[in-house]
N, C-alpha and C positions, 0 to 999 in steps of 0.2 A: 705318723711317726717316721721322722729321717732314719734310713739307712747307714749303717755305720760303713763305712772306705777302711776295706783291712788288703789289697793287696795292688800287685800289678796284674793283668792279662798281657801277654805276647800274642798275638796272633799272624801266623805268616807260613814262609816255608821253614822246613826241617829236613835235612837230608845227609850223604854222605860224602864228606869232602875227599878226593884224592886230588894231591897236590903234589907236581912236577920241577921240583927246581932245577936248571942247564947247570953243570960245572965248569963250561967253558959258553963262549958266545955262540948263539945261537947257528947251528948251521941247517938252514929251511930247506924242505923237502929233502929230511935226512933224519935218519935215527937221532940222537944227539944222549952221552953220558950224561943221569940226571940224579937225583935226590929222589926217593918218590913214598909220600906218608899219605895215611891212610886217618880221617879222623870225624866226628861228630859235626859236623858242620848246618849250613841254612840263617840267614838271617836273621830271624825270628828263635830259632833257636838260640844262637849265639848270644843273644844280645838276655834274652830269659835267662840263660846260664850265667853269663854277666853280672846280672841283676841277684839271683838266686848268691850266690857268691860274696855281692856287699851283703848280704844279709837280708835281702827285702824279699817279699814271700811272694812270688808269681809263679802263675798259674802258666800254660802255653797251648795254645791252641792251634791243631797242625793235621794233618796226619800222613801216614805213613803206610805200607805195605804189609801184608801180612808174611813177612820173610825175616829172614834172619840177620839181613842188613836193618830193618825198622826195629825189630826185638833190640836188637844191639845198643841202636842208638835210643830208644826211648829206657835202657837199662842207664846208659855211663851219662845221661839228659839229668833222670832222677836221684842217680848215686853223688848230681853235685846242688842239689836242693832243690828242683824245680819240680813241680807240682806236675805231674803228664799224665794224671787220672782221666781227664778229656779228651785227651788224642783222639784221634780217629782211625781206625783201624779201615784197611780196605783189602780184602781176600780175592778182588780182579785186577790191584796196580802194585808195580814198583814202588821201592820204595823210592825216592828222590835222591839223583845223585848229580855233585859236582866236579865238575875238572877243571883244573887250573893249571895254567902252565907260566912257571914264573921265568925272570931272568935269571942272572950269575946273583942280582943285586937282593934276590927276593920279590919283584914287586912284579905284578900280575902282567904278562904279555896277553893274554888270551884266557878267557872264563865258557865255559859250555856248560849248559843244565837241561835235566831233565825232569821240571815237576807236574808232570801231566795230574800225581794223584792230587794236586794241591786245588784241583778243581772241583772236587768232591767237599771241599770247606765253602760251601752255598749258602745262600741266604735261610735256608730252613735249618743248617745247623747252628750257623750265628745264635737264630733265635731261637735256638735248645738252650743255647746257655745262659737266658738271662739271669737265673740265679746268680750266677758268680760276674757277671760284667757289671749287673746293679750296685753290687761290692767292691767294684775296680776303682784305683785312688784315680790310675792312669791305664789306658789301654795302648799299646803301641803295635802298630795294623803295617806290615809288607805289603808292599802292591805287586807281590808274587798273587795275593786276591785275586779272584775276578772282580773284575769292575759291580755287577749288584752284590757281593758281598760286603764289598768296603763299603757298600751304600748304605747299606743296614746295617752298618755298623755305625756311619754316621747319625741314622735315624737313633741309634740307640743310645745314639751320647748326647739328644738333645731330651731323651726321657730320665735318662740316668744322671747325669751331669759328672761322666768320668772324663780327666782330660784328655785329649788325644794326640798324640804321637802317631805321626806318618815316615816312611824309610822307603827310600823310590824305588831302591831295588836296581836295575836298570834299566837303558834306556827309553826299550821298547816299553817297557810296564811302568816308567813315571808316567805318563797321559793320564795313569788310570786315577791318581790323587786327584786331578783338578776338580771334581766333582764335590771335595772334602773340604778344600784350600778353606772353604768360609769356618771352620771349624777347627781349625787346626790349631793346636798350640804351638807343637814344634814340628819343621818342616824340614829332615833329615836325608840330605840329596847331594850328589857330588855337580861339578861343573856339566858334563855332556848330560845327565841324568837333567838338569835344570834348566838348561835349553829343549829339550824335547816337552818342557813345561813354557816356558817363556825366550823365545828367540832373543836372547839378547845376549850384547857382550860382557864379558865376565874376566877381562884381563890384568886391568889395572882396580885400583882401590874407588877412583871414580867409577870404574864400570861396576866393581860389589855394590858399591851403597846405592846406586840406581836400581840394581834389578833388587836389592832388600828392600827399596821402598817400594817397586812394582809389586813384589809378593806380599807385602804387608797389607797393601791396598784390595788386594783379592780374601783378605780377613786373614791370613797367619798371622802369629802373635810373634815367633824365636823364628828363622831361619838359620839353621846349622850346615852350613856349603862346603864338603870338604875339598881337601885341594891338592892329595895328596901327598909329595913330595915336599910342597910349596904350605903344608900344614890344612889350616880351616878358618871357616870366615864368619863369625854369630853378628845378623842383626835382631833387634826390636825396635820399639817405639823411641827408645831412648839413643839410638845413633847404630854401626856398627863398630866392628873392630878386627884386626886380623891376629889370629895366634901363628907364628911361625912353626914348621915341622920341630921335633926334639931331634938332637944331634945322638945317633945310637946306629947301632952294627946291626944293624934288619937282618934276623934269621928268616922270616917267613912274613909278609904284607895281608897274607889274607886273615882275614877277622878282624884286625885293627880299627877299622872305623865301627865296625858294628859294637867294639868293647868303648870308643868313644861317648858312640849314643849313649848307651845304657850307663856310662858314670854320667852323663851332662846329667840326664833323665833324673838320677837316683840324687845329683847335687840337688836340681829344680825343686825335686819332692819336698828334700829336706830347707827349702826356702833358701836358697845360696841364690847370689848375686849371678849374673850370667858370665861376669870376669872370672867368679871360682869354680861354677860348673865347668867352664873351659879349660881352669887349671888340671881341674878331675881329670875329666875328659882326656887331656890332654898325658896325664902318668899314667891311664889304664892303656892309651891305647901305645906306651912307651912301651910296657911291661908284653903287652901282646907281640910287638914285634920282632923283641926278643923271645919269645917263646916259638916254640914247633909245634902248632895246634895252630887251632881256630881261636881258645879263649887261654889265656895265661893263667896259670896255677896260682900265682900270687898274686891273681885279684881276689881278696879276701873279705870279710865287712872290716877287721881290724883299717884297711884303708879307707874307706866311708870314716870310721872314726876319726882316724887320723887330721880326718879336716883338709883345711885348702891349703893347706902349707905346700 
């Protein structure tokens, strides 16, 4: 008897964003006048939250510290739909926490983290949850992972048949997909992040469609390359294409690609075209940048409904 597919799983990091914006140009090796918020952040979180927010019912899988920074955040995580009855709790770590230090423009000069606890998501908790990933429409897996966690997660989506979504995360921690690439549907990475997968140039529009056909070749299915300022780049089977950045007044850069994923993801679910997943994609992560957070309040499902317009 088939299995009915009733949600998403997130799996990844989850932690505490503090974010640094300069009010003037940077002056290095020196205090500097700045902006400085405090908020729910982690990849996999955000991108859950995202999600939980069109309206599609995810689960996230992460954990956290036994303090009052992880209580906090698995509270205002749950208070915006997302399912964090699985977390993981750990009573010897930190919780996970981010720093970012942006420019005057918003957009990130410098990122530091600390997710030691996100080691504790191993391959024997993986497969505590079969219950609910046998159920997942789609899983989408940070390579905040150890590398044998995402591996068993791999194994689990050729048992289960959920699709998978991979997010490189950064530089050091993209290597650890290549293991997945044959399985991947979408392959969610920015430019440095995608060289430390595949040496290649990534400049011009002949250099995208060259390295989408190299990753396609290694079994991805979507390649979603963002580019930040310069927008993002989708190929498939069917050619690629480039979407240009949105022309808008950037309060804050960080979370934007991750509120991308998660509309491309939720268009995909709903069988959109990869031109309209990228329009999605494209208004959630407009909406994000004008927001002060990680995830912008008015991503809501009424936008899911909305459609591709």
């Amino acid at each position: 008897m088939a299995v009915e597919k009733e949600y998403m799983v997130v799996i990844g990091g989850a932690n505490v964003d503090i974010r640094g914006r300069v009010l003037k140009d940077i002056a290095w090796n020196s205090s500097n006048p700045a902006q400085i918020k405090t908020s729910p952040g982690g990849v996999a979180r955000n991108i859950a939250e995202n999600l939980a927010r069109l309206g599609k019912k995810t689960f996230l899988l992460t954990a956290v510290g036994d303090d009052f920074a992880g209580r906090k955040l698995l509270e205002e995580t749950e208070l915006h739909g997302v399912n964090v009855k699985r977390v993981k709790g750990c009573c010897c770590k930190n919780t996970g926490t981010y720093l970012a230090f942006l420019d005057q423009s918003g957009d990130l000069v410098l990122g530091i983290s600390d997710m030691d606890v996100l080691r504790t998501i191993d391959s024997n908790f993986i497969e505590s949850q079969e219950d609910i990933l046998k159920k997942a429409i789609t899983v989408i897996a940070d390579t905040n992972l150890e590398p044998a966690a995402l591996e068993t997660i791999g194994r689990m989506k050729e048992s289960f048949g959920f699709s998978l979504v991979l997010e490189t995360v950064s530089v050091a921690k993209a290597p650890r997909a290549i293991p997945l690439l044959g399985g991947t549907s979408i392959l969610a990475t920015n430019r440095e992040e995608f060289r430390a997968i595949l040496p290649v140039p990534l400049e011009t529009i002949d250099d995208l469609n060259g390295a989408g056909e190299k990753i396609l070749a290694l079994g991805v299915d979507v390649l979603l390359l963002k580019m930040g300022p310069e927008g993002f780049y989708v190929h498939s089977r069917e050619g690629g294409f480039h979407c240009p950045a949105v022309n808008v007044n950037i309060r804050d850069a960080t979370g934007a690609g991750d509120s991308l994923v998660a509309a491309f993801v939720a268009g995909s679910e709903k069988g959109w075209s990869l031109e309209d997943c990228s329009q999605f994609g494209q208004k959630a992560a407009k909406l994000t940048l004008q927001a002060l957070g990680s995830v912008s309040p008015e991503i809501t499902p009424g936008l899911l409904e909305e459609g591709k317009e």
